[in-house]
Backbone as numpy.savetxt, mean C-alpha at the origin, in Angstrom:
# Nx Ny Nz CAx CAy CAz Cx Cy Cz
-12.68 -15.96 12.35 -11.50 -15.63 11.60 -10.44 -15.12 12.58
-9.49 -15.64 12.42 -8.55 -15.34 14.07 -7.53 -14.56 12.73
-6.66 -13.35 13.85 -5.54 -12.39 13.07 -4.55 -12.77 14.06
-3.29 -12.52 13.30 -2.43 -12.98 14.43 -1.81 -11.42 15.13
-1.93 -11.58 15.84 -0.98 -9.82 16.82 -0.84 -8.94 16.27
-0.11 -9.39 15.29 0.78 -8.30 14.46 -0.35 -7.19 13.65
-0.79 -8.46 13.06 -2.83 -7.29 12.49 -3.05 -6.48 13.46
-3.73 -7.10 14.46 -4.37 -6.53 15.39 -3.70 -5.36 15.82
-2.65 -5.50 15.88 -1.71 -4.38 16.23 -1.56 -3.21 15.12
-1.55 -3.28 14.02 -1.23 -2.30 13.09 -2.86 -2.07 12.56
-4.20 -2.44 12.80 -5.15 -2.32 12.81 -5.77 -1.37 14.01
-5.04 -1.94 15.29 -6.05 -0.96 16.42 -4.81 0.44 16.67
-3.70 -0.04 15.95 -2.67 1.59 15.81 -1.74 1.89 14.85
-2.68 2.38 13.87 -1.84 2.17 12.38 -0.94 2.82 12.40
-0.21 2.91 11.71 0.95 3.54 11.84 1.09 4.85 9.73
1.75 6.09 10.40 1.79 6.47 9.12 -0.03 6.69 8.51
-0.65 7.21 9.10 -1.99 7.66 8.76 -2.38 8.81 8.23
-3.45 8.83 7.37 -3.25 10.75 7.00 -2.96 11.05 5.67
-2.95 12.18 5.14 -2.34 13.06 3.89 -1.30 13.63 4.31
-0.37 13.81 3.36 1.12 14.23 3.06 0.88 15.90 2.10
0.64 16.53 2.67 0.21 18.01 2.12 0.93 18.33 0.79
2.89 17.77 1.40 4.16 18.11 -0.03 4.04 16.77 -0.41
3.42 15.82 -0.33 3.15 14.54 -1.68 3.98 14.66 -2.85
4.84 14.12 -3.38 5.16 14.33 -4.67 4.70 12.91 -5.23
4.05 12.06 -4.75 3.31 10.86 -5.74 1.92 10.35 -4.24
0.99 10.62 -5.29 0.10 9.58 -4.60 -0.71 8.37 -5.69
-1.12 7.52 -5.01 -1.71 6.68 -6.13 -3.25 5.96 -4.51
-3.69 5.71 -5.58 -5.22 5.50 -5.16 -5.65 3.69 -5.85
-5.80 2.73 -4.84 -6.28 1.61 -5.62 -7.84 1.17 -4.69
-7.94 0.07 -5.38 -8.95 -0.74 -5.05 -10.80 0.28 -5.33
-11.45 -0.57 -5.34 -13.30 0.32 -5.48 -13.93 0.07 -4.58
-14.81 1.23 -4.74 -16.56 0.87 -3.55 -17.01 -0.25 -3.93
-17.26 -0.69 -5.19 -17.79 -2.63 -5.16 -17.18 -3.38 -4.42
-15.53 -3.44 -4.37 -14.39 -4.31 -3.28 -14.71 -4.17 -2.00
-14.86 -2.81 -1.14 -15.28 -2.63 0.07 -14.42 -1.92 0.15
-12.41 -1.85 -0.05 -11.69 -1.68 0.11 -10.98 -0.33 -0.75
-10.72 0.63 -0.28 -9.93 1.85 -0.95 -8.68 1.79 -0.55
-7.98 2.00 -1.08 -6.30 2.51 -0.46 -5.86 3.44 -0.86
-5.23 4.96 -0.56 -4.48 5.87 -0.83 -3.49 5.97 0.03
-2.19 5.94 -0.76 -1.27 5.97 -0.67 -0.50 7.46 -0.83
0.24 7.74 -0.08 0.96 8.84 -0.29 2.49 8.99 -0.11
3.42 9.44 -0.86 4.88 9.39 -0.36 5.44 10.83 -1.17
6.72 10.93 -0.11 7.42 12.23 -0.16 9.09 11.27 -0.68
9.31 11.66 -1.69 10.49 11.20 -2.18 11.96 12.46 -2.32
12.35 12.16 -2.20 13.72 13.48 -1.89 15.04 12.29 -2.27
15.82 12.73 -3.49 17.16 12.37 -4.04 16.48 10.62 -4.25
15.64 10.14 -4.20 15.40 9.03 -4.66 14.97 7.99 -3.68
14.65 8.79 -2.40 14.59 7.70 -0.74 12.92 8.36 -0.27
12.30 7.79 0.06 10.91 7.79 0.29 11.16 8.37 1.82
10.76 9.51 1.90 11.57 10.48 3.19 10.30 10.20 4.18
9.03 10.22 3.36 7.64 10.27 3.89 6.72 9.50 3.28
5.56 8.79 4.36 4.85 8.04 3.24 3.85 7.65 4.24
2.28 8.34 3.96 0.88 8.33 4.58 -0.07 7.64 3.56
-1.21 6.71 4.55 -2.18 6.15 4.19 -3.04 6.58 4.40
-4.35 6.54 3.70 -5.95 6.67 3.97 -6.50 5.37 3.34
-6.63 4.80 4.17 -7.58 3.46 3.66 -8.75 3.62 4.01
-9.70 2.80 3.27 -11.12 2.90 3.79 -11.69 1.25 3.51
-11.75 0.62 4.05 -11.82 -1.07 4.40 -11.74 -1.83 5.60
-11.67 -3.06 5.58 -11.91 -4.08 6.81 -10.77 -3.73 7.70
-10.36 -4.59 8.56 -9.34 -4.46 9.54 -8.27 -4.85 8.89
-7.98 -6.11 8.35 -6.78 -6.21 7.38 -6.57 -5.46 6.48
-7.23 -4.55 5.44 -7.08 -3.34 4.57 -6.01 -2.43 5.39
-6.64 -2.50 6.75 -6.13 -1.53 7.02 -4.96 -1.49 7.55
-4.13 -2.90 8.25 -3.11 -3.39 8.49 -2.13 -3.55 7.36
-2.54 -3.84 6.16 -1.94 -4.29 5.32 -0.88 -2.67 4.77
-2.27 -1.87 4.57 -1.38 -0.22 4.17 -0.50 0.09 4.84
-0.99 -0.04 6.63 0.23 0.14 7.52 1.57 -0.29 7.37
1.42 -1.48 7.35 2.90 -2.28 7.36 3.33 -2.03 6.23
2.90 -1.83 5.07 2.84 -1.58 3.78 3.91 0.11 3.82
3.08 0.93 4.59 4.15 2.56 5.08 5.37 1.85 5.59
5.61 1.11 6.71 6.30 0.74 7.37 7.52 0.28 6.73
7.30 -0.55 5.82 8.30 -1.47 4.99 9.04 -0.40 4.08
8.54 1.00 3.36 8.69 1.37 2.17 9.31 2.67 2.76
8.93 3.00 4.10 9.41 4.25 4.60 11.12 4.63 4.93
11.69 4.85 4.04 13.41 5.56 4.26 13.92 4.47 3.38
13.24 3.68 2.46 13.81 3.34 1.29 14.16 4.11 -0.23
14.50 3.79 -0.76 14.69 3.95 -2.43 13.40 3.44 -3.20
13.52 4.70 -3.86 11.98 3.90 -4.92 12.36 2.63 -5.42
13.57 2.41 -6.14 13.77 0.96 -6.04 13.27 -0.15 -5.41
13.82 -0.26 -4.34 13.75 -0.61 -2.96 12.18 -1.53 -2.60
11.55 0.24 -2.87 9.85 0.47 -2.76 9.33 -0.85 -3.46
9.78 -0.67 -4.86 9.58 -1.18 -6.10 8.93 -2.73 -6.14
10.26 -3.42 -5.03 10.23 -4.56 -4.71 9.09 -5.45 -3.94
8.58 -4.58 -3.02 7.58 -4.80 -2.03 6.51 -5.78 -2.63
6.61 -6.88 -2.50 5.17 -7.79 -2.61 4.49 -7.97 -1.90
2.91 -8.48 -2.26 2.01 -8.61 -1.15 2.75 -9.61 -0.35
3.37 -10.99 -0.55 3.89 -11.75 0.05 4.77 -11.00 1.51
5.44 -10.34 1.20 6.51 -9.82 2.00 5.42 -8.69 3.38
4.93 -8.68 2.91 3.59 -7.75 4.10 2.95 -9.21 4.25
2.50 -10.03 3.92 1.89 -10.75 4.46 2.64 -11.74 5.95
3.73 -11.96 5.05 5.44 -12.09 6.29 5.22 -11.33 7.13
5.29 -10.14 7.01 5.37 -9.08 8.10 4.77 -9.38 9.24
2.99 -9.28 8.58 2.12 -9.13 9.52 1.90 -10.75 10.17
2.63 -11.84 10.05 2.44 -13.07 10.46 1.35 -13.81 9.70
1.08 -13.75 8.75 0.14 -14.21 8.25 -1.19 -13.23 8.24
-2.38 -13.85 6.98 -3.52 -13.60 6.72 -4.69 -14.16 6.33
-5.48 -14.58 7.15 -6.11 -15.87 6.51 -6.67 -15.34 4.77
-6.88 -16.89 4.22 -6.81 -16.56 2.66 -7.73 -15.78 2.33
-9.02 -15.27 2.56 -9.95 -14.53 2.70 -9.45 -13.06 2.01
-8.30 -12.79 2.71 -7.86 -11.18 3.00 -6.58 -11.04 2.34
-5.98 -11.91 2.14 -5.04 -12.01 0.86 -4.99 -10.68 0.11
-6.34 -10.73 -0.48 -6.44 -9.41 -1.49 -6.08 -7.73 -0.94
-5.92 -8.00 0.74 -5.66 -6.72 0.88 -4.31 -6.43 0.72
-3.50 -7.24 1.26 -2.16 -7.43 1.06 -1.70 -6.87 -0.87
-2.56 -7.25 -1.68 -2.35 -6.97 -2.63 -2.45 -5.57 -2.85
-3.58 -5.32 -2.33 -3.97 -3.37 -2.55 -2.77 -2.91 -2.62
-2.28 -3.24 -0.99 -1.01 -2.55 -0.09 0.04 -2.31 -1.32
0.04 -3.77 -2.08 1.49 -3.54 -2.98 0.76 -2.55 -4.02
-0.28 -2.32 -4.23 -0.46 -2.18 -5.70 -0.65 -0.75 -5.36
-1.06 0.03 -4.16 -1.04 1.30 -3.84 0.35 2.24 -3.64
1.46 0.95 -3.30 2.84 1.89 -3.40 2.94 1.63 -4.75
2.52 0.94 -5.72 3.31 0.89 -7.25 2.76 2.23 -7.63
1.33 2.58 -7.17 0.60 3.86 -7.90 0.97 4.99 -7.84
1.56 5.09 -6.36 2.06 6.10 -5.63 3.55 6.53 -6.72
4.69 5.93 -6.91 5.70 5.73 -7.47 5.27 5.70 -8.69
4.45 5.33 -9.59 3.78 5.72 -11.16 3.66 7.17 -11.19
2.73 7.45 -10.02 2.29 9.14 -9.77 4.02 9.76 -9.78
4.29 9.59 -9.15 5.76 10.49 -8.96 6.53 10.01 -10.15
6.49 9.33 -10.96 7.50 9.19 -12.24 6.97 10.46 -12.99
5.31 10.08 -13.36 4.63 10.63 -13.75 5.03 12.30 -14.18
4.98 12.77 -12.35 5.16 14.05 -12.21 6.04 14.87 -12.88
7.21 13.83 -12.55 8.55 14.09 -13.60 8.63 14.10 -14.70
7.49 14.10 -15.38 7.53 13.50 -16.94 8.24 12.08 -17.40
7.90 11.08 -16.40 8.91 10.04 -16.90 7.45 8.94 -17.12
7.32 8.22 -18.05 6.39 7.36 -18.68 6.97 5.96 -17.55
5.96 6.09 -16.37 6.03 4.58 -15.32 6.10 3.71 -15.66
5.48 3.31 -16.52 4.85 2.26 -17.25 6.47 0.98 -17.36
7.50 1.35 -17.92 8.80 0.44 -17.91 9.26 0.36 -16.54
9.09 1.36 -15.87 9.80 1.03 -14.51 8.72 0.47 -13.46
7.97 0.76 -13.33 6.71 0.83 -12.16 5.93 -0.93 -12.46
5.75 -0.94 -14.05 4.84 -2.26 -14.21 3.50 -2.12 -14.49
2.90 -3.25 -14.88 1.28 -3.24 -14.60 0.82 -3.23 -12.98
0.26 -1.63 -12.89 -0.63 -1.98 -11.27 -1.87 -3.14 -11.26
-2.65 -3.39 -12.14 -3.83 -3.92 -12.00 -4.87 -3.04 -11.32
-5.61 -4.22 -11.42 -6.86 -3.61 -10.11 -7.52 -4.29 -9.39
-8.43 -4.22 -8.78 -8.96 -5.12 -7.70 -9.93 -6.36 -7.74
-9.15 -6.90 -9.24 -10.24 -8.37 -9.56 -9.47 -9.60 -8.36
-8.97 -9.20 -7.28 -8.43 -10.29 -5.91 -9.72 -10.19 -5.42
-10.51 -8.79 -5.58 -11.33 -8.66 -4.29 -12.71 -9.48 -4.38
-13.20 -10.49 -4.20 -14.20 -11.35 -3.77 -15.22 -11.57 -2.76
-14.47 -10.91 -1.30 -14.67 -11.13 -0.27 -16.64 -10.58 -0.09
-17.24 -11.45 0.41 -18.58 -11.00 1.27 -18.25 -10.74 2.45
-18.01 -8.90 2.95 -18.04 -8.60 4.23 -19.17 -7.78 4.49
């Protein structure tokens, strides 16, 4: 299974790693049956994602995917955030063979959770703005 650079790179030095202590949204996807966990964390201030840490627990692409996933969403607008598809991380990182696809998905579906959590907090019902997160029926993979 060949990765192209860009993996390898945000895999052997992720970027944005860790817990966010002042968190005002975290969201948590994927299961121990998948292989794959994602927690997501972000610090939002006037509506711009000031801060935003991962804890993944998965393959090497899981773990690339969250990265670039911080990367893309970090000093945006929850809006902004909002937008992020797995497609657009998969761009990022130069590709993924189809296998790993599903992590790319986590990635999006862990900032939607994150941003649910923080509507949440506010008392604001996510659900119209945020969307259906799903869950991890992508994940297939025998690793």
């Amino acid at each position: 299974m060949l990765y192209s650079d860009k993996v390898m790179d945000h895999f052997t030095n992720p970027r944005n790693v860790g817990e966010l202590a002042d968190a005002n949204g975290i969201g948590e996807v994927g299961n121990a049956k998948c292989g794959d966990i994602m927690k997501m964390y972000i610090k939002v201030d006037k509506g711009v994602i000031v801060d935003v840490k991962f804890k993944t627990f998965g393959c090497g692409a899981a773990i690339a995917t969250s990265s670039m996933a911080t990367e893309m969403i970090k000093g945006k607008t929850i809006e902004d955030a909002l937008k992020l598809t797995n497609k657009a991380v998969v761009e990022a990182l130069e590709g993924l063979p189809p296998v790993k696809i599903h992590c790319s998905v986590l990635a999006e579906q862990a900032v939607r959770a994150a941003v649910a959590d923080y509507y949440k907090r506010l008392g604001i019902d996510p659900g119209p703005i945020v969307g259906e997160i799903g869950d991890c029926h992508a994940c297939s993979h025998d690793e």
